[in-house]
C-alpha positions, -999 to 999 in steps of 0.1 A, spaced: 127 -292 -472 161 -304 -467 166 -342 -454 195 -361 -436 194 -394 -447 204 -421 -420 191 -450 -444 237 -457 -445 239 -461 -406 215 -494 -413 239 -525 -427 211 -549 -426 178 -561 -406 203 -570 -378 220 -538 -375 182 -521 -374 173 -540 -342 206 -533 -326 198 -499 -332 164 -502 -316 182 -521 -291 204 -489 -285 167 -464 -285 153 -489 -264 175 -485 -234 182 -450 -234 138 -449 -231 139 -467 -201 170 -444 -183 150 -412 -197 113 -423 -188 112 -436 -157 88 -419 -139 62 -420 -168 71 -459 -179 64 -470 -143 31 -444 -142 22 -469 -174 27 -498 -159 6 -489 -127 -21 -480 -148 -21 -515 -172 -25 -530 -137 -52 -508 -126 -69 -514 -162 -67 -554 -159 -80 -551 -129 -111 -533 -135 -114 -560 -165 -109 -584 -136 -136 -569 -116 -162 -565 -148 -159 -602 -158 -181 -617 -127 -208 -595 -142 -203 -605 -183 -209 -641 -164 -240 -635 -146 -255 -614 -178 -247 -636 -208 -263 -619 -238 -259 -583 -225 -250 -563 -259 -233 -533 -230 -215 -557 -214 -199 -577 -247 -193 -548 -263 -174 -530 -229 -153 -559 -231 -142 -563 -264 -133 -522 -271 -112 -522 -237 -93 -550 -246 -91 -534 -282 -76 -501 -262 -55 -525 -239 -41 -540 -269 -35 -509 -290 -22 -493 -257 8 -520 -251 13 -525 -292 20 -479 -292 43 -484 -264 69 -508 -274 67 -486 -306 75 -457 -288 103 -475 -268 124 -488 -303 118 -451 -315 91 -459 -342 71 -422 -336 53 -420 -367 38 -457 -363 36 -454 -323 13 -421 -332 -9 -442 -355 -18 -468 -328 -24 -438 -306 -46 -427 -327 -66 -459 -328 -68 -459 -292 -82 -424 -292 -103 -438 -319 -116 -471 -302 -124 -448 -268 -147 -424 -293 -165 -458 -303 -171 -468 -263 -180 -439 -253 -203 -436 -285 -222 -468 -274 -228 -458 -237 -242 -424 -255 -265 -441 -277 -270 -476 -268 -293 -487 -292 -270 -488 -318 -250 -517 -303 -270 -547 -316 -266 -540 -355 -231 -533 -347 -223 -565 -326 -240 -580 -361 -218 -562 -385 -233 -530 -393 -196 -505 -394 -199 -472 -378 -175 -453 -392 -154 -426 -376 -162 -396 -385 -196 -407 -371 -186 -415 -342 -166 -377 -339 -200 -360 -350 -222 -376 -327 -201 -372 -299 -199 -335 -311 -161 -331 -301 -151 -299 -286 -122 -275 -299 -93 -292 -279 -101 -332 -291 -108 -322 -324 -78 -304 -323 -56 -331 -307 -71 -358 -336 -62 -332 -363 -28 -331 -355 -25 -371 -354 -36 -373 -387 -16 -349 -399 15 -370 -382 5 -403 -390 -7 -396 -430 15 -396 -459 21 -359 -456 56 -345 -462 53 -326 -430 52 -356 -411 87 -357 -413 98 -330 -393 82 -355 -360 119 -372 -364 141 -342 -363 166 -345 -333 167 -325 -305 201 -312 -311 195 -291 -344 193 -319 -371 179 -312 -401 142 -331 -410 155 -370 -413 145 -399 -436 144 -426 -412 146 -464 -420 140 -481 -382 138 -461 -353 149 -425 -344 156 -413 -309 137 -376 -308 133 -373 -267 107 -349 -268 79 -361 -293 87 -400 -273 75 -379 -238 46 -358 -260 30 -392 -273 36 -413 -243 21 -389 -218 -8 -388 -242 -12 -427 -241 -17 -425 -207 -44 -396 -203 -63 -420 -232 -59 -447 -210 -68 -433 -182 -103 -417 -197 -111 -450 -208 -108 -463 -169 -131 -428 -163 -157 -432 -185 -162 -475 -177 -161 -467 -143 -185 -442 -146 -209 -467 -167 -202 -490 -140 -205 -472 -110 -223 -502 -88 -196 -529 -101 -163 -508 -95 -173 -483 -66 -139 -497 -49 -114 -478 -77 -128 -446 -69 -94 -437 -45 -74 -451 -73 -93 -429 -100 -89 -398 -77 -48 -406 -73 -49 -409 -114 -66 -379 -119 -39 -358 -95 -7 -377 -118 -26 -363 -150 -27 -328 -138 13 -334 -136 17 -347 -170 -10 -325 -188 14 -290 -170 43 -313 -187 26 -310 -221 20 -274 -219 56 -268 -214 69 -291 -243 40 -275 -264 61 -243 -256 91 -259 -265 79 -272 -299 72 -230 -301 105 -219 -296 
């Protein structure tokens, strides 16, 4: 495997953010549509938080309730912390937190599954991972999807080819951010549909509490259809 090195293009810690700087903006002109789908759905997230919290009140000591609260805000977090990655050009370490988020939605959903194993884990006890993926019993596509993040975000050669440029460049060693259009819309368009079946499954847990998002669920679940034909065509890029 042949590299271009762009390590010379980077003078110094300031001439790495300008750069960023640079990545940054041409993000926002490029992903407009999909940066403002984001930020509808961060509101539509805080909001069901919002609407949740009234009940964590009323129920102190409810393991369900603690343990919905601190994994979403886990997701929230991971959520904002991938796309500000993703905005400076940082793929490889924006794919990571994505994968955490993935991760961290397993683990919920894992919980409302099998409840009785919140208590010795709001004491300590870890669950690890894979665990979580065999109990859940993951079917072809999301086993599939989490292979190929590990494969991006471990220290595998391969993982290199995720900053190769759109207009022929050869695989690139990259020291800051890279702008690479197509994996940026890939992983972001991802974030979202993790996001957005994190909203599905709480709301589904808490029918009674958040019976008012249903319109807005039914509104996201039309914009994923969009961005899900989207992936299918930049998976037939990647092909080409």
């Amino acid at each position: 495997m042949e590299f271009k090195e762009t390590f010379g293009e980077m003078e110094g810690f300031k001439s790495v953010v300008e750069f960023q700087s640079d990545i940054s903006q041409r993000f926002r002109e490029d992903f407009h549509s999909l940066i403002s789908l984001y930020e509808s759905l961060s509101d539509i997230y805080l909001n069901t938080v919002k609407k949740l919290k009234e009940r964590v009140k009323r129920e102190k000591g409810d393991s369900r309730n603690e343990v919905t609260f601190l994994l979403m805000a886990r997701i929230f977090n991971h959520s904002l912390s991938a796309f500000i990655l993703l905005e400076r050009g940082m793929i490889i370490d924006g794919a990571a937190v994505i994968r955490q988020v993935l991760e961290t939605q397993w683990l919920l959903e894992y919980f409302y599954e099998n409840p009785q194993k919140v208590d010795s884990w709001m004491e300590g006890k870890r669950i690890k991972p894979s665990e979580v993926r065999r109990n859940l019993k993951l079917d072809e596509e999301r086993s599939f999807l989490y292979g190929e993040y590990c494969k991006m975000t471990h220290n595998n050669i391969e993982a290199a080819r995720y900053f190769s440029g759109s207009q022929g460049d050869s695989d690139c060693i990259i020291f800051g951010g890279y702008y690479n259009p197509l994996y940026i819309e890939q992983l972001l368009s991802e974030l979202i549909i993790y996001i957005t079946t994190t909203l599905f499954i709480v709301n589904y847990a808490y029918q009674e509490e958040l019976h008012d998002l249903t319109a807005i669920n039914r509104k996201l679940n039309s914009m994923l259809k969009v961005i899900i034909g989207r992936l299918a065509e930049i998976s037939h890029m990647e092909e080409e």
